[in-house]
C-alpha positions in Angstrom: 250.6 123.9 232.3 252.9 126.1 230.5 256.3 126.9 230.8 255.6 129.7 232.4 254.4 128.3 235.4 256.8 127.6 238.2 258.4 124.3 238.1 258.2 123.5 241.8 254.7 123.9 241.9 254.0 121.8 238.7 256.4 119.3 240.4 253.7 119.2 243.9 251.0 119.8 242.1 251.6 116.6 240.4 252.8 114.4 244.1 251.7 112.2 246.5 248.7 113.5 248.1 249.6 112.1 252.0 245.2 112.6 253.1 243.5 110.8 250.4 246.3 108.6 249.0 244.5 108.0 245.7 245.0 109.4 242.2 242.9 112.4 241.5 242.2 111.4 237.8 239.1 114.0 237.2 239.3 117.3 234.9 238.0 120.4 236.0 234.8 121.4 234.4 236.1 124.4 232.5 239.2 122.2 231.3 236.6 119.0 230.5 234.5 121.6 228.3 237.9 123.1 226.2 238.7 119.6 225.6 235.9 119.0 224.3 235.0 122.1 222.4 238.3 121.4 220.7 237.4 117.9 220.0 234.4 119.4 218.2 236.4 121.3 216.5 239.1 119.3 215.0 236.4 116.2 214.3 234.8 119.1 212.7 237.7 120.5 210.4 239.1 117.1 209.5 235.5 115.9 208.3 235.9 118.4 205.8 236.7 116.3 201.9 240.2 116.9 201.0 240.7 116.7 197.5 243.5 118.1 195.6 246.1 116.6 194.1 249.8 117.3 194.2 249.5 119.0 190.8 246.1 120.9 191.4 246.6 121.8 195.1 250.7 122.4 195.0 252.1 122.5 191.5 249.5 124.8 189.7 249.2 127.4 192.4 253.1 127.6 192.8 253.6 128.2 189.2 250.9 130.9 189.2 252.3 132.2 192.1 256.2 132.8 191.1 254.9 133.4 187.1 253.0 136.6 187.4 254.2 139.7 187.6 257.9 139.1 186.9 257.6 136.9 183.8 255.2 139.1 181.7 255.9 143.0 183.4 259.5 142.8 184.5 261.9 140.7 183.2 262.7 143.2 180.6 263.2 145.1 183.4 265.3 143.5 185.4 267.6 143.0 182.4 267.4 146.5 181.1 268.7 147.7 184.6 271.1 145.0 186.0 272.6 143.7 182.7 272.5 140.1 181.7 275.4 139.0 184.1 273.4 140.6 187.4 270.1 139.4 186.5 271.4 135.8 186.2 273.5 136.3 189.1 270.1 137.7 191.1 268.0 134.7 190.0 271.2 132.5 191.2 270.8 134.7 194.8 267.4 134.1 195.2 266.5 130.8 193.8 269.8 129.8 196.3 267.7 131.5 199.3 264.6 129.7 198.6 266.0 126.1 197.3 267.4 125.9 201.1 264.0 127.1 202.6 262.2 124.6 199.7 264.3 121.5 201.7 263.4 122.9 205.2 260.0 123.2 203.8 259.9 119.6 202.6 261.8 118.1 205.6 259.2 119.3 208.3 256.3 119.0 205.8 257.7 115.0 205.1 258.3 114.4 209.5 253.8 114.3 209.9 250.7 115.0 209.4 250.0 118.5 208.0 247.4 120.7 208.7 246.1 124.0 207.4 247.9 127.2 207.8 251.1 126.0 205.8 254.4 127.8 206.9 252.8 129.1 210.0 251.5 125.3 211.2 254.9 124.1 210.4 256.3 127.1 212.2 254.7 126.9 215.1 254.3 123.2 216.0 258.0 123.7 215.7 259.2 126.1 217.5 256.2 126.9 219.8 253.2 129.2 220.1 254.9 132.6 220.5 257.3 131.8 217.2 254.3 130.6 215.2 251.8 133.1 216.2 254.1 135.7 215.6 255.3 135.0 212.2 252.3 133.8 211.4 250.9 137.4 211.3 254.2 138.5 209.4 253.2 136.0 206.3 249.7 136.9 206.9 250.4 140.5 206.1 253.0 139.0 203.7 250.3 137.3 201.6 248.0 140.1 201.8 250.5 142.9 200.5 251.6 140.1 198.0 248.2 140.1 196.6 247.6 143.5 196.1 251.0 143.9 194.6 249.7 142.0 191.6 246.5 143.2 191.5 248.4 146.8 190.9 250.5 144.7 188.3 247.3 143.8 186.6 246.0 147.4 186.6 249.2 148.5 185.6 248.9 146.1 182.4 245.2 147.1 181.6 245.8 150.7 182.0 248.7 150.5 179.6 246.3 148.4 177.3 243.3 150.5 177.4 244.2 153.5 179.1 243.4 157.0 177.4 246.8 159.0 176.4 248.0 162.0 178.7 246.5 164.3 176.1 243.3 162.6 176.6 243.0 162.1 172.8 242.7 158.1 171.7 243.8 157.5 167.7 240.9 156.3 165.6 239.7 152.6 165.8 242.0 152.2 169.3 241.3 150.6 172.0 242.4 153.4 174.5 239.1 154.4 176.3 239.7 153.8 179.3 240.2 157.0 181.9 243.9 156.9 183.5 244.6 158.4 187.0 245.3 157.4 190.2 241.6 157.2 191.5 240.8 155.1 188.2 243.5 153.2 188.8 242.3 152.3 192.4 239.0 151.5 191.0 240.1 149.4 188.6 242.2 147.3 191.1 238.6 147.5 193.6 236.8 145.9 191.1 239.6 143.1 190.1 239.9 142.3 194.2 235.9 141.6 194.1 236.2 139.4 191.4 239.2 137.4 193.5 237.0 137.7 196.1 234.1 136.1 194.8 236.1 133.2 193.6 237.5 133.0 197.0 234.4 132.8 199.1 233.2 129.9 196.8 236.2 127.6 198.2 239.3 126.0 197.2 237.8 123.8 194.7 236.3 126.3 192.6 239.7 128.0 192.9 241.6 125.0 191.9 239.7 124.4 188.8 239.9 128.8 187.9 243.7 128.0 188.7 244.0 124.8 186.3 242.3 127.0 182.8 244.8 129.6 183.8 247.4 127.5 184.0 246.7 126.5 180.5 246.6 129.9 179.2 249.8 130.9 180.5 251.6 127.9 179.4 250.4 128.9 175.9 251.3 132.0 176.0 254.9 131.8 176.8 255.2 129.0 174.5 253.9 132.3 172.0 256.8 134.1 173.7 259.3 131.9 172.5 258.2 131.4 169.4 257.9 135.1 168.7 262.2 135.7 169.5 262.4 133.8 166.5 258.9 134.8 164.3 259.0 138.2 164.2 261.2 140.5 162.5 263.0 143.7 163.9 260.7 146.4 164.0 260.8 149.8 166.1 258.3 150.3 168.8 256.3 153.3 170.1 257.8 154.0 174.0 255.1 155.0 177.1 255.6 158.7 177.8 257.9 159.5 180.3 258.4 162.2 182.9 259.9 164.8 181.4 262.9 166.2 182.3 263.3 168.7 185.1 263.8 172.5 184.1 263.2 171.3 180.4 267.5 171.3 180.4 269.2 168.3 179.1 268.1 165.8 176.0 264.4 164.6 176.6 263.7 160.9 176.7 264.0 158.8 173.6 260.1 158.0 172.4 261.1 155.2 170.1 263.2 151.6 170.4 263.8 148.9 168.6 263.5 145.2 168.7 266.5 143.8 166.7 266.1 140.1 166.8 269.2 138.2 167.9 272.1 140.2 167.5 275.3 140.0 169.1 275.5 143.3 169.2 272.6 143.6 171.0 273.5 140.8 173.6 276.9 142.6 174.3 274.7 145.8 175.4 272.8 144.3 177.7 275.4 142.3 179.2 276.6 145.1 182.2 274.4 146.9 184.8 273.3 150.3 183.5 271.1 151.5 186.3 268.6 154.6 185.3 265.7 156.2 186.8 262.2 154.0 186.9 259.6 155.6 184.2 256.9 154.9 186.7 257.9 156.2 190.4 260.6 158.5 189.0 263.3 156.9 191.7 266.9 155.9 191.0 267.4 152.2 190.8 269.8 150.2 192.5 270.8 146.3 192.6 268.4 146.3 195.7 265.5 148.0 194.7 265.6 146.0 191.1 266.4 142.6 193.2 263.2 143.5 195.7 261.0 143.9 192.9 262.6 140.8 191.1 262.1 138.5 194.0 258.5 138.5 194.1 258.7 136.1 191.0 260.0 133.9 193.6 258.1 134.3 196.4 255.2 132.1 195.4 257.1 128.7 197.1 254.5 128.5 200.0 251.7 128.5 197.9 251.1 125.0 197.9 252.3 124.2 201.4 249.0 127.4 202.0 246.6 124.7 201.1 248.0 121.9 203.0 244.3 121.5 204.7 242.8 121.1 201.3 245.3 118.4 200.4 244.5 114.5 200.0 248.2 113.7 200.9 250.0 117.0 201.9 253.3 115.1 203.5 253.4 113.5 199.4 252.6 116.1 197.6 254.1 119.3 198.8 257.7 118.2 198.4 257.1 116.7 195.0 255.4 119.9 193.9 257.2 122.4 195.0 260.7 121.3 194.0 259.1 120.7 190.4 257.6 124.4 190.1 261.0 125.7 191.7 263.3 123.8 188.7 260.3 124.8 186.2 260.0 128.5 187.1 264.4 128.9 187.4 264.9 127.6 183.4 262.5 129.6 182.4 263.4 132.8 183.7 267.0 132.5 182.6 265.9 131.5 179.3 263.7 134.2 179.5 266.5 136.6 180.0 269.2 135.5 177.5 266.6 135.8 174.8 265.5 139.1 176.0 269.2 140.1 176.5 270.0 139.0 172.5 266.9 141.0 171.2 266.1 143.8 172.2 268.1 147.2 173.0 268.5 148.5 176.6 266.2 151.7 175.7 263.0 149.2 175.1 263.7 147.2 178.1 264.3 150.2 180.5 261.2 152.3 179.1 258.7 149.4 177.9 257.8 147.3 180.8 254.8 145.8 178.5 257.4 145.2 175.6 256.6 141.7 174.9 253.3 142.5 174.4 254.9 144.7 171.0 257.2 141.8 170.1 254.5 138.5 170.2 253.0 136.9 167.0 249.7 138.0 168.1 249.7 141.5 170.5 246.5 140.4 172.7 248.1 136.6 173.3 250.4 138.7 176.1 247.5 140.5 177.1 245.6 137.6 178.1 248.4 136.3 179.7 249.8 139.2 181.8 245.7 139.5 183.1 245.4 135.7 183.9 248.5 135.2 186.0 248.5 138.3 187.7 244.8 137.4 188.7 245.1 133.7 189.6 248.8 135.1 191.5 246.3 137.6 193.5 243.9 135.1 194.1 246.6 132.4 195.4 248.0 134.9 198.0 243.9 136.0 199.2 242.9 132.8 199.5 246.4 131.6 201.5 246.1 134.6 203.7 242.9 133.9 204.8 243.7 129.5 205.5 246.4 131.2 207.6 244.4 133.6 209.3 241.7 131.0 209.7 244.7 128.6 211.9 245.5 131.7 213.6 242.0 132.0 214.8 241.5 128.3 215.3 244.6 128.1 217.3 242.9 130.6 219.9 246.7 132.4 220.1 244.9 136.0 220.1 241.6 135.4 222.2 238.3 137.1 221.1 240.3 139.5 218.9 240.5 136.9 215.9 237.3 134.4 216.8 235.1 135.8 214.3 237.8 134.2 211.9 236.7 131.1 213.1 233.3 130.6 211.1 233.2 128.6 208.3 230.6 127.8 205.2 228.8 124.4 205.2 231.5 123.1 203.2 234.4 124.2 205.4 235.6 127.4 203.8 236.8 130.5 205.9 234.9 132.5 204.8 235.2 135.7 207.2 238.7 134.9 207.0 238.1 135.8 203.0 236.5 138.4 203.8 239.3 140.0 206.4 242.1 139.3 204.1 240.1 141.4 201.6 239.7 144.4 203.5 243.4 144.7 204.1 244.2 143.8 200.6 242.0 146.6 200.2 243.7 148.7 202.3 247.1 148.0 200.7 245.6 149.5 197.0 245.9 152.9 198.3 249.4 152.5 197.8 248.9 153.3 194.0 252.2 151.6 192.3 254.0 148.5 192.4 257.2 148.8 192.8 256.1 151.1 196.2 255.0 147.9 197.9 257.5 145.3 196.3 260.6 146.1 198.9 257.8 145.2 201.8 256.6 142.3 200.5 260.0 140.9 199.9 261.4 141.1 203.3 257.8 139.6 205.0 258.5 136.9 202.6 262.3 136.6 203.8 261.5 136.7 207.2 259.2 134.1 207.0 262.0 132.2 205.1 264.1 132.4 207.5 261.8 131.4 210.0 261.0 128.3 208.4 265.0 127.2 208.3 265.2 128.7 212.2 262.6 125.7 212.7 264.1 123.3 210.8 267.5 123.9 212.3 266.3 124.1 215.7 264.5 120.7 215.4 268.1 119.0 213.7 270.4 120.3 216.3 267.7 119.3 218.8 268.2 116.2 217.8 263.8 115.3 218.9 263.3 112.0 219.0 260.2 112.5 217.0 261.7 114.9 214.0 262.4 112.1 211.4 261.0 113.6 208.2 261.0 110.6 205.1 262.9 113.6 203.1 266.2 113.7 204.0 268.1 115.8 201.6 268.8 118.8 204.1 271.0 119.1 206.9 272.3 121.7 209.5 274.0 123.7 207.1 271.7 124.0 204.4 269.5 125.6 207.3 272.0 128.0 208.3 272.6 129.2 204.3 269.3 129.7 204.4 268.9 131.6 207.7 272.5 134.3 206.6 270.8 134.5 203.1 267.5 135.6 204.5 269.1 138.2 206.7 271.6 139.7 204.5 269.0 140.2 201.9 266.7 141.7 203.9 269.2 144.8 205.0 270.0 144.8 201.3 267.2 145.5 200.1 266.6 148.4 202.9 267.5 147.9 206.3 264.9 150.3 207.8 261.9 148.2 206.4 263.9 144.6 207.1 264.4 146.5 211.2 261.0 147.8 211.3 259.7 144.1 210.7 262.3 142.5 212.9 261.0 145.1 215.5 257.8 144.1 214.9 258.0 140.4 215.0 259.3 140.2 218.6 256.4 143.0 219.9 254.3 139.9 218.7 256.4 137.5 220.1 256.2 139.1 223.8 252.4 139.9 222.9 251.9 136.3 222.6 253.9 135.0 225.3 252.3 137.0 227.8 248.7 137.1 226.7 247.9 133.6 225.1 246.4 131.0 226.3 248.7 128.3 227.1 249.1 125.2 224.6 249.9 121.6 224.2 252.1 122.0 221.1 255.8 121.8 223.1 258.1 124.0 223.0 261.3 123.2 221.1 263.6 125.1 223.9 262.9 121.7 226.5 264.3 119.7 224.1 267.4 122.4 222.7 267.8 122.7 226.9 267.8 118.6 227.1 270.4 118.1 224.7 272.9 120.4 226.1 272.2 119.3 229.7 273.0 115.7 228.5 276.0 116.7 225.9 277.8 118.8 229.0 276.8 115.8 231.6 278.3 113.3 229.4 281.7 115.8 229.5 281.7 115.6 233.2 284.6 113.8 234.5 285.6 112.1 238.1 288.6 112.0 237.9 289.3 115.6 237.4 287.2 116.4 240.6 288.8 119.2 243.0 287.7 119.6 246.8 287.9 123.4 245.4 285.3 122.8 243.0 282.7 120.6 245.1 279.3 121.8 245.5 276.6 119.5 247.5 274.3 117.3 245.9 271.8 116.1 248.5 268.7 114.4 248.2 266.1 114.6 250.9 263.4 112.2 251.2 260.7 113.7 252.9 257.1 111.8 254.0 254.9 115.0 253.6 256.5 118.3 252.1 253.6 120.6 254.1 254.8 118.5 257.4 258.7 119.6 256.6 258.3 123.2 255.7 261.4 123.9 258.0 263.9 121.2 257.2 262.9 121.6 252.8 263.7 125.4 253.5 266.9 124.7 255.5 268.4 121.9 252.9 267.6 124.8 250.0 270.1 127.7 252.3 272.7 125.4 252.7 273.0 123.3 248.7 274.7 126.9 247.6 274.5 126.2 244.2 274.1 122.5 244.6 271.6 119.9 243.3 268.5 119.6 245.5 266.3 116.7 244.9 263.2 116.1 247.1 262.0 112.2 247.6 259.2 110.8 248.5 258.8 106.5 249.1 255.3 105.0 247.7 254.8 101.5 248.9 252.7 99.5 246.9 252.7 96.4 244.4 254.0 97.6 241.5 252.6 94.9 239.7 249.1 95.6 240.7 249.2 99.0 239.7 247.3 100.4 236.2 249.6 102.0 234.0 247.9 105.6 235.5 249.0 104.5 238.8 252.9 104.4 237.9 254.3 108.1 238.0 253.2 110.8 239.9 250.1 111.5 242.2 248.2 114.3 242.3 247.1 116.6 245.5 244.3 118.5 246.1 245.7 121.6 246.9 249.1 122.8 245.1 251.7 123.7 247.7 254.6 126.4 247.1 257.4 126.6 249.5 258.2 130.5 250.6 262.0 130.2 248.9 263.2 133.8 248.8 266.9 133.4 247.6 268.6 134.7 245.1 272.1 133.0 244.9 274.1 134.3 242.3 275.1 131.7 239.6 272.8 129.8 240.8 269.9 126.8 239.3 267.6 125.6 241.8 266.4 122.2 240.3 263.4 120.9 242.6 262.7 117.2 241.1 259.9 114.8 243.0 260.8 111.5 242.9 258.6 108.7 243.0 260.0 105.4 244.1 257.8 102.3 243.1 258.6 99.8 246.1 257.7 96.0 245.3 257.0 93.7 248.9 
């Protein structure tokens, strides 16, 4: 039953039954064949080899994740808008938000065992089905805008690669062939998504050893980067054209900019904000738009905990994991950023998004690396939105709607969750340009942050018996940093988007609750209710008892509740605001009874009394009591 249904009739529906006076132990047929059908299922699912390793199935894809976009396309222009001092103090803001969901993330993921669907298993054996369901569609669509964001990113990088001019001229012996435009664009970005695609339907293992050669390639290419801050020598470098200026009135955009070298010159230009308009969308930027499009690097957190159901050990190796990528990914963004800072002049990071591309040893070593992490980044984020579609679907907390998403290959792979993750990554191309999407994708991923320290918290202050994760370096207040940081972020970054998805979240939530089947997960707010019932019991005191203050506390032991109709109902009009409990005496030999026997008995037929009341302040607390009596 769930906590929907009225507590007085789960109380009798669960009594003595006075006619037959045995237990009623037998299922329904219907219920007999769920519980098996799910049986099936989960025998079924957990068959299934699990494989990877703490560094294959958490470390690699969280690294590819959070070094994608950011490292190789915007760091330069993160810097080149905020300043030095604002882009360290940004990476301090967000790695803060996501090292407090990181321990929430590791507390729940170290309390059990761990199944697939990541964030939104943790989620919602936390806090319930209408919590989980709901924000598990929010990182669903998280994951799925996430991975079309780098896909653009990717097209963005080839097209500055390859792309024709705007004159539609290409120099002699260049490798500008390729025709630009927005429908180009899209097709490009169609034909990278198959590619993910493919690799995706073939199954995590494939993907983990695509991920692991990546891996390897970016790792040697920003060792190149490093190397080349010191290697090469100042040099000037040919800018992207720009949108010209309105009207033709005012100086025209600088087509030149130079790389210096370290220069403390240099470094004491780049060290305030000097916010300008994007070359690319033509907007004004601002501390939130350059933050939104700077926290994606650090979004990729949950992409390891994604592939908890491919794990050998997930409670082992997705704290382990993901707090090494996290350290990994902060030291070298900011040592990223000082070098950048010391080098090169505000102009090239501001108009050059592809600059260290023009800086490296070798041009095509950046090349390879901007396509291979924006890639394996869009393939992480298709592959986790469909394991978390797949536990949407397998959780039955939509009906029909999502049971094709069931179905799985020989070998256990979702694979018409692949495929509907890749239509709406699809969908999402349309968009055209990165930085449109990156202020949506942001907030999903916040939201769901939040979420994730909303569980944790609720579970602490809960104080459940069965919430004693074996990683213990979190407590109440981490939870709530987490939770304030997530919020105020979000209406940073644009409070219309961060209230439209709020909005959204709770239509799920009272979707869910209304229309789901009911589940056997619990729901955290009997045990939040528990606790304060006992805290404010234990506060009670006798001695500071009042004849003005007295209510009635009457217990009525009754032999057959359909028998006493009258006498239950005249008890209930006269408690006024009282406690009511109804007893009922089972003789018997305690000691002969089976462990089934002990408790509560079940009738054939549910009963319901007719109460129509409505007391005001009021809590009508109907409890059966069953009273074992040894002869």
């Amino acid at each position: 039953m769930s906590e929907r249904t009225p507590l007085l009739h789960y109380r009798l529906s669960t009594s003595v039954n006075e006619q037959s006076g045995e237990h009623q132990t037998c299922l329904s047929g219907e219920a007999v064949e769920q519980s098996l059908a799910f049986s099936r299922l989960k025998s079924a699912h957990h068959s299934r080899p699990k494989k990877l390793s703490t560094f294959f199935g958490v470390v690699i894809p969280t690294l590819l994740s959070m070094f994608s976009v950011v490292v190789f396309l915007r760091i330069g222009f993160v810097v080149g808008q905020c300043g030095l001092y604002q882009a360290i103090a940004m990476f301090l803001v967000a790695y803060f938000i996501i090292s407090m969901t990181v321990l929430s993330v590791c507390a729940i993921s170290t309390n059990g065992a761990l199944d697939a669907g990541g964030a939104y298993y943790m989620i919602s054996r936390a806090l319930g089905p209408e919590f989980g369901g709901s924000l598990g569609v929010m990182f669903f669509l998280a994951n799925v805008c996430s991975s079309a964001l780098y896909i653009l990113g990717l097209v963005e990088a080839i097209v500055a690669t390859f792309g024709l001019p705007e004159d539609g001229v290409s120099p002699a012996g260049s490798l500008q062939v390729l025709p630009a435009g927005y429908w180009w664009s899209l097709l490009y970005a169609t034909g990278i998504l198959l590619l993910c695609l493919l690799v995706c339907l073939v199954g995590a293992e494939i993907y983990a050893k695509a991920s692991f050669l990546i891996f390897l390639v970016v790792m040697l290419v920003l060792a190149t980067i490093f190397i080349s801050f010191f290697a090469v020598h100042p040099r000037t470098i040919l800018l992207p054209a720009a949108p010209p200026v309105h009207n033709n009135t005012g100086p025209q955009p600088p087509n030149m900019a130079n790389f210096t070298g370290f220069k403390l010159d240099t470094l004491l230009g780049n060290l305030d904000a000097d916010y300008a308009v994007d070359y690319t969308t033509g907007t004004m930027m601002s501390f939130a738009t350059v933050f939104a499009v700077m926290f994606n690097g650090c979004t990729g957190i949950m992409a390891g905990s994604n592939m908890s159901g491919d794990l050998k050990n997930p409670s082992y190796s997705i704290p382990r994991g993901t707090i090494t990528a996290v350290i990994f990914t902060f030291i070298i963004y900011n040592l990223l950023s000082l070098m950048v800072a010391c080098s090169c002049d505000r102009i090239l990071l501001q108009r050059d998004y592809s600059f260290l591309r023009d800086i490296n040893v070798w041009n095509p070593f950046v090349t390879v690396g901007v396509y291979s992490s924006t890639m394996s980044a869009a393939m992480s984020n298709l592959i986790g939105a469909s394991r978390i579609l797949y536990a949407l679907a397998r959780d039955d907390l939509f009906g029909t709607v999502l049971s094709p998403a069931k179905k799985t290959s020989h070998n256990g792979n979702p694979w018409v969750s692949v495929l509907l993750s890749w239509f709406l990554v699809q969908l999402v191309l349309f968009t055209g340009k990165l930085n449109t999407i990156a202020s949506i994708v942001t907030i999903f991923f916040l939201l769901v942050y939040a979420a994730v320290d909303l569980a944790c918290l609720a579970l602490e202050w809960a104080s459940a018996p069965n919430f004693r994760p074996t990683f213990r370096y979190f407590t109440w207040h981490t939870c709530v940093l987490g939770i304030v940081g997530c919020a105020i972020m979000m209406f940073l970054i644009n409070a219309i988007y961060a209230s439209a998805s709020i909005a959204c979240m709770l239509l799920l939530l009272l979707l869910i609750h209304y229309l789901s089947p009911t589940s056997s997960w619990g729901y955290i707010s009997q045990a939040l209710i528990f606790h304060q019932v006992r805290k404010y019991l234990l506060m009670l005191d006798v001695r500071k008892d009042h004849v003005k203050f007295w209510r009635p506390q009457v217990l009525l032991m009754v032999s057959n509740p359909r028998s006493n109709v009258g006498l239950i109902t005249f008890i209930n009009d006269i408690k006024k605001s009282g406690l009511y409990v109804l007893g009922h005496v089972q003789l018997g030999d305690l000691g002969k009874m089976t462990h089934g026997d002990v408790g509560f008995l079940r009738i054939t037929k549910p009963f319901t009394f007719p109460f129509h009341y409505s007391p005001r302040g009021a809590v009508y607390l109907p409890v059966i009591l069953a009273v074992q009596a040894c002869w």
